[in-house]
Each structure stands twice: as C-alpha cells, then as structure tokens.
Backbone as JSON Lines, residues from 0, in Angstrom:
{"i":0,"aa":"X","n":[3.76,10.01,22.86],"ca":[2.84,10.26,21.77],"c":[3.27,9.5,20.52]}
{"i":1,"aa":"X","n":[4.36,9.84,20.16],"ca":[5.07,8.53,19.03],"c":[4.71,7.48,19.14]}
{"i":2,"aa":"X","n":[4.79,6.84,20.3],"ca":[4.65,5.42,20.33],"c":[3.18,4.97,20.61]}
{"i":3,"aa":"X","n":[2.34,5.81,20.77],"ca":[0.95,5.76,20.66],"c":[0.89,5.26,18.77]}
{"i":4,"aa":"X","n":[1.27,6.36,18.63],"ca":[1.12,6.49,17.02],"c":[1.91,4.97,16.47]}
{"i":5,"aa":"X","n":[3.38,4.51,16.63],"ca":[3.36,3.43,16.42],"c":[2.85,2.24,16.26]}
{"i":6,"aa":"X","n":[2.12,2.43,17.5],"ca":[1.47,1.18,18.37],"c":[0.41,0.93,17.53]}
{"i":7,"aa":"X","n":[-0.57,1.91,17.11],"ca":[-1.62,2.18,16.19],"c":[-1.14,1.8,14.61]}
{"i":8,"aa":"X","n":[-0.48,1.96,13.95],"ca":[0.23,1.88,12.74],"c":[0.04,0.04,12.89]}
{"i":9,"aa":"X","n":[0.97,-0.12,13.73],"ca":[1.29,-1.67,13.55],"c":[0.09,-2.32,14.13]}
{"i":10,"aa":"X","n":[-1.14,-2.17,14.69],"ca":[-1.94,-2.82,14.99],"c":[-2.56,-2.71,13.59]}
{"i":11,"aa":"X","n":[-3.15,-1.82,13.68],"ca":[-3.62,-1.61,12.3],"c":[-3.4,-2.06,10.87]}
{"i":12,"aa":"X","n":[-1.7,-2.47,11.05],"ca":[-1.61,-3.05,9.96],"c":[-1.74,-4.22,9.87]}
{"i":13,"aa":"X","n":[-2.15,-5.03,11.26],"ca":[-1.48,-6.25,11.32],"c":[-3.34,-6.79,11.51]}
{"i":14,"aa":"X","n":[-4.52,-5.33,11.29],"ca":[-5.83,-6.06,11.6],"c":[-5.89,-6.42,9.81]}
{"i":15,"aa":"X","n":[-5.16,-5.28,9.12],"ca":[-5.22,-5.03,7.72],"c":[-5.29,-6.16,7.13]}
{"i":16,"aa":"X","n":[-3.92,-6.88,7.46],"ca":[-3.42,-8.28,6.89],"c":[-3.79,-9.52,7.34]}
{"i":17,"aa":"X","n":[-4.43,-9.36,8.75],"ca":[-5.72,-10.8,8.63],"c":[-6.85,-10.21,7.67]}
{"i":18,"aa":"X","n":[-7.46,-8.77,7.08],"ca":[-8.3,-8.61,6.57],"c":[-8.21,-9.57,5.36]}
{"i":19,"aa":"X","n":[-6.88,-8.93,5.22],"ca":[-6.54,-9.46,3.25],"c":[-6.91,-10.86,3.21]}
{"i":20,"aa":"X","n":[-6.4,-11.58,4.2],"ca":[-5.78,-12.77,4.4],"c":[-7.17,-13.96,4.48]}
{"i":21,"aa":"X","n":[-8.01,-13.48,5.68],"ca":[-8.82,-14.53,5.55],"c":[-10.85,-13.68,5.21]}
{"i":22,"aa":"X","n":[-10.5,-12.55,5.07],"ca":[-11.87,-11.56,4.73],"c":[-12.13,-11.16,3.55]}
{"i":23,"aa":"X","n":[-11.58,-10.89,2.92],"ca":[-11.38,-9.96,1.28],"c":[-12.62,-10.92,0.78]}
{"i":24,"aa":"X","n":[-12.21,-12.15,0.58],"ca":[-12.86,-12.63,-0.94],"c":[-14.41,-12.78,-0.39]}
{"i":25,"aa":"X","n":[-14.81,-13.08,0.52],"ca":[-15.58,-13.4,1.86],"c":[-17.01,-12.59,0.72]}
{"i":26,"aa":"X","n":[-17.92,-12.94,1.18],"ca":[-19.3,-12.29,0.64],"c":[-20.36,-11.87,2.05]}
{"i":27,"aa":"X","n":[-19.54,-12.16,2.87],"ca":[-20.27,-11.29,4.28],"c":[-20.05,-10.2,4.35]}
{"i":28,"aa":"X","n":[-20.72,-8.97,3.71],"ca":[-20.63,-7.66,3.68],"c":[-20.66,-7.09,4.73]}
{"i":29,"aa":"X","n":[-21.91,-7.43,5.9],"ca":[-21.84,-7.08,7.09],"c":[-21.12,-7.06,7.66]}
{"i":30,"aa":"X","n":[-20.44,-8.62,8.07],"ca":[-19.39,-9.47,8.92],"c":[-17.64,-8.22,8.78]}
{"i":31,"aa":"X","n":[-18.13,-8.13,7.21],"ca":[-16.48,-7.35,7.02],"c":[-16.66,-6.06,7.67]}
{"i":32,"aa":"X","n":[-17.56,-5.55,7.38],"ca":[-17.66,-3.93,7.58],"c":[-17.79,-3.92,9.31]}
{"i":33,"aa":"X","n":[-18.81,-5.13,10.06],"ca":[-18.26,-4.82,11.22],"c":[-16.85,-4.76,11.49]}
{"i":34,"aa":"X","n":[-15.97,-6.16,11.75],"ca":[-14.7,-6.3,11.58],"c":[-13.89,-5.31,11.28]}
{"i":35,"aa":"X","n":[-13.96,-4.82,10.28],"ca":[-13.38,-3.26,10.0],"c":[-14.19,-2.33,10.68]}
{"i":36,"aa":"X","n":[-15.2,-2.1,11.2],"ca":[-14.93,-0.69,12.05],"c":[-14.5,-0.98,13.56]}
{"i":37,"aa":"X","n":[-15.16,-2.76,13.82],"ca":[-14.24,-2.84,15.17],"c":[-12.67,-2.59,15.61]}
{"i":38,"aa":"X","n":[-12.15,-3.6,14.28],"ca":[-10.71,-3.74,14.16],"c":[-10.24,-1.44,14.38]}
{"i":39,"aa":"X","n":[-10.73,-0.72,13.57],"ca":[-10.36,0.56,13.71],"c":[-10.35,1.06,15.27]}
{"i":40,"aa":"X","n":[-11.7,0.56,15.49],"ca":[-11.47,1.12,17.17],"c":[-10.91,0.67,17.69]}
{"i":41,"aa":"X","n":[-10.85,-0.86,17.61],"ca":[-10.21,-1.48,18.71],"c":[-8.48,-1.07,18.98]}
{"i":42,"aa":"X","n":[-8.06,-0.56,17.67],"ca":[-6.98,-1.0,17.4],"c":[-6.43,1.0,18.13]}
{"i":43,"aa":"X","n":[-7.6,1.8,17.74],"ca":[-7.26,3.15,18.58],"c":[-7.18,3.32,19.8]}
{"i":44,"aa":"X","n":[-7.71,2.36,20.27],"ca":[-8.08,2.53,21.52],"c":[-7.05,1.12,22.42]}
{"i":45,"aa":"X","n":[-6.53,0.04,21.97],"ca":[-5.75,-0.88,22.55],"c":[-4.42,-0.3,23.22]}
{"i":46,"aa":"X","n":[-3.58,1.15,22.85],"ca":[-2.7,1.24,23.11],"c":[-2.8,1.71,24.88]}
{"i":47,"aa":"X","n":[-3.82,2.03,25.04],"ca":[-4.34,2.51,26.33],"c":[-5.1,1.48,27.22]}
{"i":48,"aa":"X","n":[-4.71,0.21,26.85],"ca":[-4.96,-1.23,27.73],"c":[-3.76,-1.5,27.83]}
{"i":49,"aa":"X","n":[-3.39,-2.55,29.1],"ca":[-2.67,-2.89,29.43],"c":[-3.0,-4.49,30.04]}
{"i":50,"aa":"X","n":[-2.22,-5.55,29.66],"ca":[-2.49,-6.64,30.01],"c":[-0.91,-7.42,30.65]}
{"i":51,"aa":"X","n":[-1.81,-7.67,31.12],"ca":[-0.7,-8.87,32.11],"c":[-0.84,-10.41,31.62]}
{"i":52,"aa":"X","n":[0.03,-10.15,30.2],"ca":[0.57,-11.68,30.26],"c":[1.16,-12.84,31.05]}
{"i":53,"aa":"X","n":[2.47,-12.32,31.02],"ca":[3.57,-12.74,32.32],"c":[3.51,-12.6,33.61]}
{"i":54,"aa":"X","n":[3.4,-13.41,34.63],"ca":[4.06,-12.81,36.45],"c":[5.11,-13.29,36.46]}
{"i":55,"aa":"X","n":[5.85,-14.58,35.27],"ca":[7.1,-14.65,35.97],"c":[8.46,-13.85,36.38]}
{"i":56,"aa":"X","n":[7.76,-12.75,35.81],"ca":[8.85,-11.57,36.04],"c":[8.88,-11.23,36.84]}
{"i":57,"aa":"X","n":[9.02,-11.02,38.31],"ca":[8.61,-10.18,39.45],"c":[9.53,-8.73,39.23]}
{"i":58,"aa":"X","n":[8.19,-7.76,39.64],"ca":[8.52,-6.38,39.8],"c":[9.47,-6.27,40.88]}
{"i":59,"aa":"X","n":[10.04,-4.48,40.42],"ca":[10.8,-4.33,41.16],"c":[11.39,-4.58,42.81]}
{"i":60,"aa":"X","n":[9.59,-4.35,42.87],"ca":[9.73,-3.96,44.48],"c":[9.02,-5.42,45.48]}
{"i":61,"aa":"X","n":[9.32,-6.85,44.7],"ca":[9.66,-8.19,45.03],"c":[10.77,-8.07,45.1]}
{"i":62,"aa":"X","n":[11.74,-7.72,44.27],"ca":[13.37,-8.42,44.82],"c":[13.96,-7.74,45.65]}
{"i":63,"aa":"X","n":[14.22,-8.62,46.31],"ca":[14.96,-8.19,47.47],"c":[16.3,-8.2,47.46]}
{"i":64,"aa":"X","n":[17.17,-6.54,48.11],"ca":[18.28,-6.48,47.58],"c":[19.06,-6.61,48.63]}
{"i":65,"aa":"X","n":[20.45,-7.06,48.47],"ca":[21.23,-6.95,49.96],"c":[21.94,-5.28,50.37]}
{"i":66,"aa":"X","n":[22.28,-5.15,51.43],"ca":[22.1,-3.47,51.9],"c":[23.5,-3.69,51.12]}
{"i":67,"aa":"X","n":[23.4,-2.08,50.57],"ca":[24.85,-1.42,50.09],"c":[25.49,-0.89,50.71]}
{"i":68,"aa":"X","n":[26.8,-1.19,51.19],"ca":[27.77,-0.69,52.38],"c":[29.01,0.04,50.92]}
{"i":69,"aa":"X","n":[29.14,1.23,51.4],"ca":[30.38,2.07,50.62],"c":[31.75,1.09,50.51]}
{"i":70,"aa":"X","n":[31.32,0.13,51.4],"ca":[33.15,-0.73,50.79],"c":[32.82,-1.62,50.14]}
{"i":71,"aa":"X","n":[31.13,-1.6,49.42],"ca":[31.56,-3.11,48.47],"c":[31.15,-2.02,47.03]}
{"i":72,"aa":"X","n":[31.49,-0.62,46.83],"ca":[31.34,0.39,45.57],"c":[32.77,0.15,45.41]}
{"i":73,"aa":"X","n":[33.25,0.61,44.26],"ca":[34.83,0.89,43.78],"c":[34.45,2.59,43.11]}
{"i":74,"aa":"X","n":[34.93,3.16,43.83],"ca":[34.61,4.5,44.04],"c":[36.42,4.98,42.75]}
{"i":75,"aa":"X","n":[36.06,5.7,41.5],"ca":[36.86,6.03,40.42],"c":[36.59,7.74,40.4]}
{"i":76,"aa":"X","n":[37.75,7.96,40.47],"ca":[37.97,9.69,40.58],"c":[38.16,10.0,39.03]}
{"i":77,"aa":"X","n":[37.94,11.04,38.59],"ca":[38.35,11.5,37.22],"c":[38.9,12.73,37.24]}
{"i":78,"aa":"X","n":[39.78,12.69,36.47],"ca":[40.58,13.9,36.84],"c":[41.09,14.77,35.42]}
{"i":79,"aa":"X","n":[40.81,16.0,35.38],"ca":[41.64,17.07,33.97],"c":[40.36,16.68,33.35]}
{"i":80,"aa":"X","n":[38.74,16.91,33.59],"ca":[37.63,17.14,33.63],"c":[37.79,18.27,32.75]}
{"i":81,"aa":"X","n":[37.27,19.02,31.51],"ca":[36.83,20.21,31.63],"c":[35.53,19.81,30.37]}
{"i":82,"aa":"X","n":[34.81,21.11,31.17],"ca":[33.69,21.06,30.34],"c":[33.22,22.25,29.46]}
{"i":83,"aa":"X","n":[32.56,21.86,28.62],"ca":[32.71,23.17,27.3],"c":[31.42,23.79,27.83]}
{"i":84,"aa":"X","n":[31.16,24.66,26.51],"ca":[30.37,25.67,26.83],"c":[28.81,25.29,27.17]}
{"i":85,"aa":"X","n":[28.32,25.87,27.88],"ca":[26.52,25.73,28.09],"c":[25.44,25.78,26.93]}
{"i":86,"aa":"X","n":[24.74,24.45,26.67],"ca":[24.29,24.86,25.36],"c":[22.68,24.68,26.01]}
{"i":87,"aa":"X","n":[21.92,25.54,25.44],"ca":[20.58,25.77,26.18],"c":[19.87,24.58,25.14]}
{"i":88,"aa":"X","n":[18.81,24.09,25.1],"ca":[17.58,22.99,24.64],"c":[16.51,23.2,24.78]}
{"i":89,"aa":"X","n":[15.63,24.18,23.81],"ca":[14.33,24.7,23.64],"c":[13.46,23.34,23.38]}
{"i":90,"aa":"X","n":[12.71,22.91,24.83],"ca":[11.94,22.09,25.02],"c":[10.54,22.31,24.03]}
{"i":91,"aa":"X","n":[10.25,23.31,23.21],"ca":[9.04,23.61,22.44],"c":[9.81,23.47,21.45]}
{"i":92,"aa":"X","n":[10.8,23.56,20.67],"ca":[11.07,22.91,19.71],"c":[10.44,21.5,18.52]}
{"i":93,"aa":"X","n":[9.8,21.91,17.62],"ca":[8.6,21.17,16.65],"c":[9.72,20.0,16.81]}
{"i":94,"aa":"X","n":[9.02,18.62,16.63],"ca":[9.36,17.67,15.81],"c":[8.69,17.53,14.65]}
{"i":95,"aa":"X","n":[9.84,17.34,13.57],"ca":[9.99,17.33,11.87],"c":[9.09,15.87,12.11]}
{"i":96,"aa":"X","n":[8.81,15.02,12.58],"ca":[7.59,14.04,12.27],"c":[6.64,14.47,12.73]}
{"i":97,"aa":"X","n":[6.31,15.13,14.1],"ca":[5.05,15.37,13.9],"c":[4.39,16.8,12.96]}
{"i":98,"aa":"X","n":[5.07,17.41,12.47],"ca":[5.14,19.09,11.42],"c":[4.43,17.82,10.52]}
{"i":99,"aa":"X","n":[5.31,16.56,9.64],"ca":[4.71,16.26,8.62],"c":[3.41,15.47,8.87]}
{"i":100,"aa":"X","n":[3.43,14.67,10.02],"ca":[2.21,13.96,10.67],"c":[1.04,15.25,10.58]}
{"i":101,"aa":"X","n":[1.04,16.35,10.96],"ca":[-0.09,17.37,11.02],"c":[-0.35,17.43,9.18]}
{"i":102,"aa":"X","n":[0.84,17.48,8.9],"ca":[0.52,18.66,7.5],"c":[-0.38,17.51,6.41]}
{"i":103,"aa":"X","n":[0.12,16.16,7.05],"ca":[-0.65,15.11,5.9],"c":[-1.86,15.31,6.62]}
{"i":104,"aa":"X","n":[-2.03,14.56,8.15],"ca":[-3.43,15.24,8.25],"c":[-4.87,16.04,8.13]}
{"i":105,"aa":"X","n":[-4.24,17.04,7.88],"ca":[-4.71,18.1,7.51],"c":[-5.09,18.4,6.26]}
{"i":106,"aa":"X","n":[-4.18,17.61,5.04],"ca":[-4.49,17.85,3.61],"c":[-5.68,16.8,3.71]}
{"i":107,"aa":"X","n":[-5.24,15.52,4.07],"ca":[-6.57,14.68,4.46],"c":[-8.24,15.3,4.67]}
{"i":108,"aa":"X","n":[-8.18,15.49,5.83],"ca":[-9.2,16.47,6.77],"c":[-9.95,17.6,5.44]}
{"i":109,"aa":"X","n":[-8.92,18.1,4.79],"ca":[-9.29,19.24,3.84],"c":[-10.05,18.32,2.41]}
{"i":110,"aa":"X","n":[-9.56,17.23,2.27],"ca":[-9.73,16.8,0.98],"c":[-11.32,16.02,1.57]}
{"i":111,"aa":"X","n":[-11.26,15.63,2.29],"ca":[-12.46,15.17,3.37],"c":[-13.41,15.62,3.49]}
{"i":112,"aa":"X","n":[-13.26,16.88,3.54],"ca":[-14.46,17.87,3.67],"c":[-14.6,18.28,2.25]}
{"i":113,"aa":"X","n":[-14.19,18.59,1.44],"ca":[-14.37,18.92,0.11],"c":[-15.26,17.88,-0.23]}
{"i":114,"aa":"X","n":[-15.04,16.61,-0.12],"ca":[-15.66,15.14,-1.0],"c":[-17.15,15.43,-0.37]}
{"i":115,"aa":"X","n":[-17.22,15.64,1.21],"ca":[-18.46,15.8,1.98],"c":[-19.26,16.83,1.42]}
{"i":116,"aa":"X","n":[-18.7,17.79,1.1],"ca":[-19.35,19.06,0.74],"c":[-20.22,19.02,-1.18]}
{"i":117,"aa":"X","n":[-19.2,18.17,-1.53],"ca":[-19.56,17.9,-3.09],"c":[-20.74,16.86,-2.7]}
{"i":118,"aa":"X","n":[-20.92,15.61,-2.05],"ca":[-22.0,15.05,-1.5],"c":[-23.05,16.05,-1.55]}
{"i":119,"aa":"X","n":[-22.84,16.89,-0.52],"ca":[-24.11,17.53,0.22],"c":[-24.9,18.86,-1.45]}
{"i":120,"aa":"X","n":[-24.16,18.87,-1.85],"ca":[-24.38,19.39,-3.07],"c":[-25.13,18.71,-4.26]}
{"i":121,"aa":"X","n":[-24.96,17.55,-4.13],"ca":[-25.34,16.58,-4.82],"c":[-27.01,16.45,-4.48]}
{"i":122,"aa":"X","n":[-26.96,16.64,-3.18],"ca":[-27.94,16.08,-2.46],"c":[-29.36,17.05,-2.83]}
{"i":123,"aa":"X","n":[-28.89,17.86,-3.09],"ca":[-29.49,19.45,-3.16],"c":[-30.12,19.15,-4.54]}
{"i":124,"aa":"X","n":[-29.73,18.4,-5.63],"ca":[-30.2,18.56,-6.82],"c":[-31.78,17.92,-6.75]}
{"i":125,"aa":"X","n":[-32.2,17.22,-8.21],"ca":[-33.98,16.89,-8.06],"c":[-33.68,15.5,-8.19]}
{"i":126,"aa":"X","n":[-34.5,14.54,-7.11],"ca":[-34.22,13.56,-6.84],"c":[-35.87,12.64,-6.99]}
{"i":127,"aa":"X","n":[-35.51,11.05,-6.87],"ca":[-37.03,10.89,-7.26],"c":[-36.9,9.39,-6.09]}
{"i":128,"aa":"X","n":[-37.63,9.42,-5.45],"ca":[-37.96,8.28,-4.18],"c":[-37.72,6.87,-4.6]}
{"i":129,"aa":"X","n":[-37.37,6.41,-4.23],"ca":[-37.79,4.58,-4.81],"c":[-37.37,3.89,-3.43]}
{"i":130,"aa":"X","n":[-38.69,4.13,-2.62],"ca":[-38.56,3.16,-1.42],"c":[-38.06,3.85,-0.25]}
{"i":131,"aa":"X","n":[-36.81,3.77,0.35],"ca":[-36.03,4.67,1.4],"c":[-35.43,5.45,0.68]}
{"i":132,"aa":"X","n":[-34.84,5.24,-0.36],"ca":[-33.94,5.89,-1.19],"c":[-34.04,6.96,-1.91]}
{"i":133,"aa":"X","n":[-33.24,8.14,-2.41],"ca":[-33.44,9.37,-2.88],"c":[-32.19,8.64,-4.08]}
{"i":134,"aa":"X","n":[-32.85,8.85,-5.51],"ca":[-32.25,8.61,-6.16],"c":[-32.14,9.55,-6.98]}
{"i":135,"aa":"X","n":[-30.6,10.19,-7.45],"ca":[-30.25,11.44,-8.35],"c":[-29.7,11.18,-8.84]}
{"i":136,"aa":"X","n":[-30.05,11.47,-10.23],"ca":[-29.31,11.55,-11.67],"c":[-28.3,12.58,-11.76]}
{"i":137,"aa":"X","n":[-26.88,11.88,-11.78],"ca":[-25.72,12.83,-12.21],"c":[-25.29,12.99,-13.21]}
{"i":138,"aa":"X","n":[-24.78,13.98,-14.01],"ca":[-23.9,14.05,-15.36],"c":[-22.34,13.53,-15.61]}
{"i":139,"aa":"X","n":[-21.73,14.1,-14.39],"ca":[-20.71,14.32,-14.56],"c":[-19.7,12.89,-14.1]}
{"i":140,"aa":"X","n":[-20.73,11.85,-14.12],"ca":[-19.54,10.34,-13.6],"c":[-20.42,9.45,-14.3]}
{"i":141,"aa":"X","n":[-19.9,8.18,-14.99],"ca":[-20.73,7.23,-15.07],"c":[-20.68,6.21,-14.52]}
{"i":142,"aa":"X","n":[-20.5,6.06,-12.73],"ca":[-20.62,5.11,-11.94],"c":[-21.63,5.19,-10.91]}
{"i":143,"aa":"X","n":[-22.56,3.86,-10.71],"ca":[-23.73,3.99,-9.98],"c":[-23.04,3.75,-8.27]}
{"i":144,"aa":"X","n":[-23.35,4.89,-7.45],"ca":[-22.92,4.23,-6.04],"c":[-23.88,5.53,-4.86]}
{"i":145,"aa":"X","n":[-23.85,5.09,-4.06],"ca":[-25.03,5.94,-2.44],"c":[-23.85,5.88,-1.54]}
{"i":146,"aa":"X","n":[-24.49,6.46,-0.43],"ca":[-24.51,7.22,0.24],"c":[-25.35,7.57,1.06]}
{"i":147,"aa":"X","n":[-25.13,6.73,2.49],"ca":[-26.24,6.71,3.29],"c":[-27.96,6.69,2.27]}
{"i":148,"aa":"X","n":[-28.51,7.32,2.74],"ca":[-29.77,7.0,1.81],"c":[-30.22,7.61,0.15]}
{"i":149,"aa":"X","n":[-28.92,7.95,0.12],"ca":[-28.64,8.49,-1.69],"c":[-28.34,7.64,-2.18]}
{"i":150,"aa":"X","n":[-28.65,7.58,-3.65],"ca":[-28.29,6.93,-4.62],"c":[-27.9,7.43,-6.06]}
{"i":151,"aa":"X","n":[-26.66,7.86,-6.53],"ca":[-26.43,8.4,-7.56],"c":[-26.28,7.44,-8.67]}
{"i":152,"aa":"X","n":[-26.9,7.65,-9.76],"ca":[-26.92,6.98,-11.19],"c":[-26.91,7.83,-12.25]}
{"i":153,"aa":"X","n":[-25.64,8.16,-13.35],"ca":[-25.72,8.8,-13.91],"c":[-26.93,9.05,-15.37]}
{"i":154,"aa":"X","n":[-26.92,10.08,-15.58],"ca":[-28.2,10.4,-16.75],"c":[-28.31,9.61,-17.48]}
{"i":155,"aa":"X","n":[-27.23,9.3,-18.38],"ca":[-27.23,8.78,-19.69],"c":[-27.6,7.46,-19.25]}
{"i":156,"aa":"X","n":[-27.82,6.62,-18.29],"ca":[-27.91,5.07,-17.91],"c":[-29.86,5.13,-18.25]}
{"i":157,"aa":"X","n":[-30.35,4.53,-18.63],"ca":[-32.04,4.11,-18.36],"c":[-32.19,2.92,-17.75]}
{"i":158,"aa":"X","n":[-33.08,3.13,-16.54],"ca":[-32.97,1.6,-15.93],"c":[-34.36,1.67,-15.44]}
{"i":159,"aa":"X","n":[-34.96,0.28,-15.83],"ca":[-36.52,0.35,-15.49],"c":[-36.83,-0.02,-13.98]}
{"i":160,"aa":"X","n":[-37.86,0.1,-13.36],"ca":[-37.81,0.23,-12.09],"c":[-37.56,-1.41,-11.74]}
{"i":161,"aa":"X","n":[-37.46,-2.16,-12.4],"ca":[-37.03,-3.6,-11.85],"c":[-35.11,-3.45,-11.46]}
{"i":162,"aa":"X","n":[-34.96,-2.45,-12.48],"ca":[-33.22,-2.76,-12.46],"c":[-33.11,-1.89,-11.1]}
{"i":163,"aa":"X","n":[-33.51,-0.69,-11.4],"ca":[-33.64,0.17,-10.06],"c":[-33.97,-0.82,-8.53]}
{"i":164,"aa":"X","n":[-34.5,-1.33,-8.8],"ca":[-35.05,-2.02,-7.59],"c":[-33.74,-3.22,-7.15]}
{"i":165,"aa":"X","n":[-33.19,-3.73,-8.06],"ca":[-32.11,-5.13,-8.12],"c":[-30.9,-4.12,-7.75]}
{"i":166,"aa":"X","n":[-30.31,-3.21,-8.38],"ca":[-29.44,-2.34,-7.95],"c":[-29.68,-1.99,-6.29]}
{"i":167,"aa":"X","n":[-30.6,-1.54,-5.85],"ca":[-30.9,-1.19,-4.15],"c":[-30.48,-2.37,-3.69]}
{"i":168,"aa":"X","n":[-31.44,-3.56,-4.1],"ca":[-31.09,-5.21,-3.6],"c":[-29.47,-5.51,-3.7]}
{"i":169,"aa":"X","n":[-28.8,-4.79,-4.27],"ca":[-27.18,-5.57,-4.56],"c":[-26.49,-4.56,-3.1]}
C-alpha cells in the first residue's frame, strides 16, 4: 500500500513538472485541463500496469541450476546459542504514516465539502439567466468566477450586458 502511494506521489510529481515546464504559459485551456485530468488518472491508475521493458533478464525459472549435493554446502554449527525472551508483534498495530495520511485526508475531504456546501448555498440565492448561465450577485468577495453553470459577480461591480457577455466569452 505504501508503495502504491509512492508510486503515485512521484508520478504525479513528475506529470506536475512537465506541466510547469512545457504547459503553464500555453493558452490551450482545453489541451491543459485535458492533460491534467488525464495525467491524474493516468498516473492513479499506472501503478497497477505492468510493462515489460527488458527480456534480457531471464526469470527465475530459465536458469538452470546444477543439482545440490550436501558435500558441495559447508555446513557451520553454532554453539552457546541462547535466546531471550518471546516478544509477541501485534500485526494490527496503526502505522504513524498512514494515522497521518488519513487524518490529512480527511481534514481535506471535510474542508471539501464545506467549500461544496457554501457553493450549493450560493446557488440557492436570486439569480438572473444570461444564456446557459445563472448569474448571482454576491456581497461578500469581490472576485468574478463559476462554477459549472454559475456565475458569481459581486454586487458592487455594474457590468452592461456586453461586459457580461465578454466575461462568459473569456
């Protein structure tokens, strides 16, 4: 399971840094946003492929071994052996990475649903059509941004339906 999680980390980081590298400045909005949700899956889902680069390796059960006869072992006795006490190993025992792996999770997940829930609240207020779009006037931010087919623009902004319209277009 760790190394799932590794495996994912470093793919991920490494779709990150061709992002930076040759996507960022890029004005293909589409192109990126595919790219980034492929790169996400791809990169969840790669640890559970397996590819065969190499055959020059041959597996185990190609080499062929010569038979083991007890006189070609060097057979070593040990002696005044003692062994201490029996210590038992509670196989359910948490790992301290995955305790903190859940607990960030989870604040995530929580903060996640809060943002969703303030959305859906949003959504609820009086809104006025312009095209596909449900556009609602907010108080409490003065930055214009949507949301699937929402569009929040705060009160104090006046924008005539040309700007309204160039804003959807951007």
């Amino acid at each position: 399971m760790i190394s799932y999680f590794i495996y994912t980390i470093i793919s991920l980081g490494c779709s990150y840094v061709l992002y930076v590298l040759l996507l960022r400045k890029q004005k293909t909005f589409q192109f990126n946003r595919f790219f980034l949700l492929s790169a996400l899956v791809l990169c969840l889902v790669a640890p559970f492929l397996e590819f065969e680069l190499f055959k020059a390796v041959p597996s185990i059960t190609q080499i062929q071994l010569d038979k083991f006869t007890e006189t070609d072992a060097i057979i070593d006795t040990v002696d005044n052996v003692t062994i201490g006490e029996e210590v038992t190993v509670n196989p359910y025992r948490a790992n301290p990475v995955m305790i903190i792996y859940g607990l960030i999770s989870l604040v995530l997940i929580i903060r996640f649903s809060r943002n969703l829930h303030q959305i859906y609240k949003l959504t609820k207020l009086e809104y006025e059509i312009i095209g596909h779009l449900k556009l609602i006037k907010i108080e409490d931010s003065n930055m214009v941004s949507s949301f699937f087919n929402y569009m929040f623009i705060p009160k104090q902004h006046t924008f005539s339906r040309e700007d309204y319209e160039s804003v959807i277009a951007h």
